[in-house]
C-alpha positions in Angstrom: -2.5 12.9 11.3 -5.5 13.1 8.8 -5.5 16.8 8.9 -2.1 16.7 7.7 -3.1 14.2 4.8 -6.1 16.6 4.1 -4.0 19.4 4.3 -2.0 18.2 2.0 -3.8 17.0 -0.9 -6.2 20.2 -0.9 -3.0 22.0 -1.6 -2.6 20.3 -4.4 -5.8 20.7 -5.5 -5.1 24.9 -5.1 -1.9 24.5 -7.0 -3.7 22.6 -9.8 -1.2 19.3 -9.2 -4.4 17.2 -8.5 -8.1 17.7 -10.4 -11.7 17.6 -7.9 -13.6 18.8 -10.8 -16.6 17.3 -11.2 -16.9 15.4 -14.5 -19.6 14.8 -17.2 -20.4 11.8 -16.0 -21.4 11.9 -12.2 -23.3 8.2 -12.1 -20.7 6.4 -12.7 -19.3 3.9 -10.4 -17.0 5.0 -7.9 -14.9 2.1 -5.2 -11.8 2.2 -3.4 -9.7 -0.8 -1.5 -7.2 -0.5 1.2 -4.9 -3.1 3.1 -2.1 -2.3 6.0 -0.7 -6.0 5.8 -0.9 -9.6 5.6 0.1 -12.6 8.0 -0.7 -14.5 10.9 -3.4 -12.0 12.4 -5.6 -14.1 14.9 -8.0 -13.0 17.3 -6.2 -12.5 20.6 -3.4 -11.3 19.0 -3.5 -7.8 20.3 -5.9 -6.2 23.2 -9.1 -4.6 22.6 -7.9 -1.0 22.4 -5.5 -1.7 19.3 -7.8 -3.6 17.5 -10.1 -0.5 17.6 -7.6 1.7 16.8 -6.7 -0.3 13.9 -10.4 -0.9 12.7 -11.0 3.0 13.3 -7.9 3.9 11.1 -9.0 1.1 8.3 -12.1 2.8 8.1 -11.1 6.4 8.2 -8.7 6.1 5.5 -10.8 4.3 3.5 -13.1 6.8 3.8 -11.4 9.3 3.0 -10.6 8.3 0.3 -14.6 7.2 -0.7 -15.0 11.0 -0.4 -12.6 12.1 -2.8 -14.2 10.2 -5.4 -17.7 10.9 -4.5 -16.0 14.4 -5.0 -15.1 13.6 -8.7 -11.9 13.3 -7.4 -9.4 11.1 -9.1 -8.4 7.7 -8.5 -4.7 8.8 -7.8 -6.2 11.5 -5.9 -8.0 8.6 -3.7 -5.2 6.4 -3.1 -2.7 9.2 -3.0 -5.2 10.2 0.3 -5.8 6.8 1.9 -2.3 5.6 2.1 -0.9 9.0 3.9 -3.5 8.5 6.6 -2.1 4.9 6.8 1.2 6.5 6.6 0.7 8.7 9.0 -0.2 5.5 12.0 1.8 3.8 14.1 0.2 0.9 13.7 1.0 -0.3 10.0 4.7 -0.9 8.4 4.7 2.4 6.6 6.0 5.9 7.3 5.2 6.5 10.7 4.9 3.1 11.9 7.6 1.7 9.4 10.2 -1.3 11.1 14.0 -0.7 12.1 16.9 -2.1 9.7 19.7 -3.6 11.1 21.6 -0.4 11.6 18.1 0.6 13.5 17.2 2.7 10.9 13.6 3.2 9.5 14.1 2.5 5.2 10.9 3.2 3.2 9.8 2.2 -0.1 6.6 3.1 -2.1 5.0 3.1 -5.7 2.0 4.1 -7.5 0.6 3.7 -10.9 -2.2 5.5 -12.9 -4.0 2.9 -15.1 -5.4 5.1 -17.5 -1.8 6.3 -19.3 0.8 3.4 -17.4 2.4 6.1 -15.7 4.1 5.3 -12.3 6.3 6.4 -9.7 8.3 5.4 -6.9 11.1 5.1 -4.2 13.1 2.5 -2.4 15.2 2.6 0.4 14.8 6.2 1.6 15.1 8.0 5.0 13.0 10.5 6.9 9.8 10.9 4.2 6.9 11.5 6.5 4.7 9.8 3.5 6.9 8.2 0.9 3.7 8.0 -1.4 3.4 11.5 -1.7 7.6 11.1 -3.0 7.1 8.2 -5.3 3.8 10.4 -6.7 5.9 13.5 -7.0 8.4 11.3 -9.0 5.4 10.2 -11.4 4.6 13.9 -12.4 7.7 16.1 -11.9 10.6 13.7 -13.2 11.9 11.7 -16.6 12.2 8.3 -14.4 10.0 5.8 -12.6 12.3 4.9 -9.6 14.2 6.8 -7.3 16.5 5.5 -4.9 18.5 6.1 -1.3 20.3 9.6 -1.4 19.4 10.3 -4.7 15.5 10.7 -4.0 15.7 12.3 -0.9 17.5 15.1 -2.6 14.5 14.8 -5.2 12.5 15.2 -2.2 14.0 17.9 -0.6 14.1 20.1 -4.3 10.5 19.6 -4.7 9.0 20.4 -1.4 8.1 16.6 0.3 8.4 16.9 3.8 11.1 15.3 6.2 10.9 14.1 9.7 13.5 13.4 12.3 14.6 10.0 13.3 12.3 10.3 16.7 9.1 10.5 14.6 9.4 7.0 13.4 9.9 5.7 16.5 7.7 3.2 18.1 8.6 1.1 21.2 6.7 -2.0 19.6 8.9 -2.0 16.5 11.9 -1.5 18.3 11.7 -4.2 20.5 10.8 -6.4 17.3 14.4 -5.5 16.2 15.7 -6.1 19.5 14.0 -9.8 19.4 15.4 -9.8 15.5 18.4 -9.5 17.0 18.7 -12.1 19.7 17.6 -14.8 17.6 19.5 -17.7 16.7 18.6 -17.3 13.0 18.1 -13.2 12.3 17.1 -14.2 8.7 14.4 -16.8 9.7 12.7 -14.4 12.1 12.7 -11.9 8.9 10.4 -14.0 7.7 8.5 -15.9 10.1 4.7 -15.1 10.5 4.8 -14.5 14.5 1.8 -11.4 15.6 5.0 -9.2 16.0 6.3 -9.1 12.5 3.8 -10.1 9.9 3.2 -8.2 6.8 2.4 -5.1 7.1 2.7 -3.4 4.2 0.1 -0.2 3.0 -1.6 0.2 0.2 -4.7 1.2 -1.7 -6.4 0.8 -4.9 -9.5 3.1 -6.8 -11.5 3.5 -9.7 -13.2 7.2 -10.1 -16.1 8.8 -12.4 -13.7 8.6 -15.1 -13.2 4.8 -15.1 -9.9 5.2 -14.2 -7.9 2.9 -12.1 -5.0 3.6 -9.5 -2.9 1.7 -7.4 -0.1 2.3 -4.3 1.4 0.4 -2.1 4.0 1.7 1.0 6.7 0.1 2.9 9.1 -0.2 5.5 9.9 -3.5 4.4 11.4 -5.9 7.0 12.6 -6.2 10.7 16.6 -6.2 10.7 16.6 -6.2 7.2 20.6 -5.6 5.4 22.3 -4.8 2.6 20.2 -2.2 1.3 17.7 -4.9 0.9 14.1 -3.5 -1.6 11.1 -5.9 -1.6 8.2 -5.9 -4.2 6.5 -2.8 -2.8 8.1 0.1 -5.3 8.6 -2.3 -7.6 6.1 -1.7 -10.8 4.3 -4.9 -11.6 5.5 -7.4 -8.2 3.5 -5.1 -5.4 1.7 -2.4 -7.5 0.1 -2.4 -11.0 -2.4 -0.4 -12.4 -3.8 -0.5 -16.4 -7.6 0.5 -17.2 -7.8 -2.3 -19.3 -7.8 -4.8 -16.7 -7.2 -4.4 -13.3 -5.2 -2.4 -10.2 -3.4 -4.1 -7.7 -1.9 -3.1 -4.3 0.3 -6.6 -3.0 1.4 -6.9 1.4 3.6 -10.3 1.4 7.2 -12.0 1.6 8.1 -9.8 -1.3 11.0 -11.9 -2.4 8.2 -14.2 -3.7 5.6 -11.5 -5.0 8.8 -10.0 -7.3 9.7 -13.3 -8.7 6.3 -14.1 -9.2 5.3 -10.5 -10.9 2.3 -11.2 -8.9 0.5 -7.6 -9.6 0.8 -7.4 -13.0 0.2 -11.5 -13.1 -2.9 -10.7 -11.9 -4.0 -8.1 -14.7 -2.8 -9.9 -17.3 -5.0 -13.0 -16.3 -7.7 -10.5 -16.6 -7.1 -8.7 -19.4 -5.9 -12.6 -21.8 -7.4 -14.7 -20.2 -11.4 -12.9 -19.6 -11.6 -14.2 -16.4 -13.1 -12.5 -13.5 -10.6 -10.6 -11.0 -11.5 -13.3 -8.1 -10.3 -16.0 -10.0 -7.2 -14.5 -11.6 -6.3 -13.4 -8.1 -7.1 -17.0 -6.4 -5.2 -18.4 -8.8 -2.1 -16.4 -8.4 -2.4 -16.0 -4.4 -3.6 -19.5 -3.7 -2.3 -21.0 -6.3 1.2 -20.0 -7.8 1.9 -18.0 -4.9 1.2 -20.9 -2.6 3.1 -23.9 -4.2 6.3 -21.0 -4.5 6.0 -20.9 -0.5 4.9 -17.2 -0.2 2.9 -15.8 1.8 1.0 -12.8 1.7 -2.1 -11.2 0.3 -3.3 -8.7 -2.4 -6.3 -5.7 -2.8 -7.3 -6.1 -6.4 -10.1 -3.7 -8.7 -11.2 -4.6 -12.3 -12.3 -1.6 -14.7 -16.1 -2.2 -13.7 -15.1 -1.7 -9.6 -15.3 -4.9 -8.5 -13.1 -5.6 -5.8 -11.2 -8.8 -4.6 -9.1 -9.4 -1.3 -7.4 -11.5 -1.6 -4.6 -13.6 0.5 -3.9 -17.1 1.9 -2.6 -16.1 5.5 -4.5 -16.5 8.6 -5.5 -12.4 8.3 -5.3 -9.2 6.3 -6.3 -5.7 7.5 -8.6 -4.7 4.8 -11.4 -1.8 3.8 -13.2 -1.1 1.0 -16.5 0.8 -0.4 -18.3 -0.4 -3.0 -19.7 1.2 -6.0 -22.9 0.7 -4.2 -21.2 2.7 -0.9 -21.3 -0.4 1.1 -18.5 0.3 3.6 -16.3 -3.4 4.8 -13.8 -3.2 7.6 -12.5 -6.7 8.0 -9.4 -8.2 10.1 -9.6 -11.9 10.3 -10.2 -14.6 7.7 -13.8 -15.6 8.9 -15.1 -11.6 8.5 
């Protein structure tokens, strides 16, 4: 799985689509942020094995991700990196791991932003992308628009070389019998949303600053058990689950995304920042604690500001979460209390 994400980004940097050249300016700060989702995430939730998996994936990614900055890699290059070896796990709500709709199919969505221009990219509701961030990325730099949907960006997809994936790739056992137990109950839309250890928020997503001072954000989906109707939460959506602008902030949102996209929760956050000169902890606890909270949603955010402080941030019980610091301090946390 992470060879393929190395693989694929160093063939990028060949074909001159991504820059590791080493810039003017190699003291400067690098620091990078990941989360794989949100919700009620206790300990004794899952056995020892997974939650070691989970930790060691957290970490790798995050990593990874470390090194392409330390690289002089770029921030898209970074999160581009981290969230295709989050992609590529069974154990988060994106590509590989993603949840089944209610025709037991596995829909995808994902968006990133590059702070330093505002440009952005992304995808909803598509089929068989091995890493949907590498799609919504390819629809940043190789088309006119910012979103791409269904049919239409798979054959975007297919014309510019994103790779595809049978149906029995994205299966897992442990999602499909969350659809099965979607299913059975009483009130399919209520167990959408309840915060049980099967289906909480699991959303991907990362956030970076490089040598440059330049921010980037993504954020990767399957969205939600048994979901219908085509349904699209706030993760492709610009501003709701992904926002990125040098002057303030990039943010990377995992949440009941009905509530994040009323709420414009990522680019609430930066703008706090940026009019309001208040430090990213406090615009975040005021949005995720505060608005978010008396709204009813739930969830959780991965926040940077343009000197690479980080905040993670979220007001359920848990939140997978890694970062590095610009001082290379590596975190790897789980549960509240870490």
């Amino acid at each position: 799985m992470y060879r393929h994400a190395i693989t694929f980004i160093l063939s990028l940097i060949v074909s001159g689509a991504m820059s590791m050249t080493v810039i003017a300016n190699p003291g400067a700060a690098v620091a990078i942020a990941i989360h794989a989702g949100s919700g009620t995430i206790r300990k004794g939730d899952f056995d020892d094995a997974r939650e070691q998996e989970v930790r060691e994936t957290l970490e790798r990614a995050v990593k990874a991700g470390h090194q392409i900055l330390t690289s002089g890699g770029s921030s898209l290059d970074a999160v581009t990196l981290a969230i295709t070896i989050l992609e590529d796990s069974p154990h988060f709500n994106a590509g590989k791991g993603a949840v089944f709709n209610a025709e037991a199919r596995n829909e995808l969505d994902a968006s990133i932003m590059d702070g330093s221009n505002l440009s952005a990219g992304a995808v909803a509701a598509v089929h068989n992308i091995r890493n949907p961030i590498l799609l919504a990325r390819k629809v940043m730099s190789d088309s006119v628009h910012v979103m791409l949907m269904g049919e239409g960006a798979e054959v975007f997809a297919r014309n510019h070389g994103i790779e595809f994936e049978d149906d029995e790739y994205f299966f897992t056992d442990h999602r499909w019998q969350q659809l099965q137990k979607a299913k059975a109950s009483a009130n399919p839309e209520a167990y959408q949303l309840s915060e049980s250890p099967d289906d909480w928020f699991s959303t991907v997503g990362a956030v970076a600053i490089d040598h440059e001072g330049n921010l980037a954000a993504g954020t990767s989906t399957g969205g939600m058990t048994n979901k219908r109707w085509g349904r699209v939460g706030d993760s492709p959506i610009i501003g709701a689950g992904t926002y990125a602008d040098n002057r303030s902030c990039a943010v990377s949102a995992t949440g009941h995304g009905e509530y994040f996209i009323r709420a414009t929760v990522a680019h609430d956050i930066c703008s706090r920042v940026q009019y309001q000169g208040i430090s990213l902890g406090d615009a975040a606890d005021a949005v995720i604690n505060g608005q978010l909270t008396e709204m009813g949603g739930d969830g959780g955010i991965i926040a940077m500001d343009r000197k690479g402080n980080i905040s993670l941030t979220f007001n359920t019980a848990g939140m997978y979460r890694a970062s590095v610091d610009t001082a290379g301090t590596v975190y790897v946390g789980i549960y509240r209390d870490e």
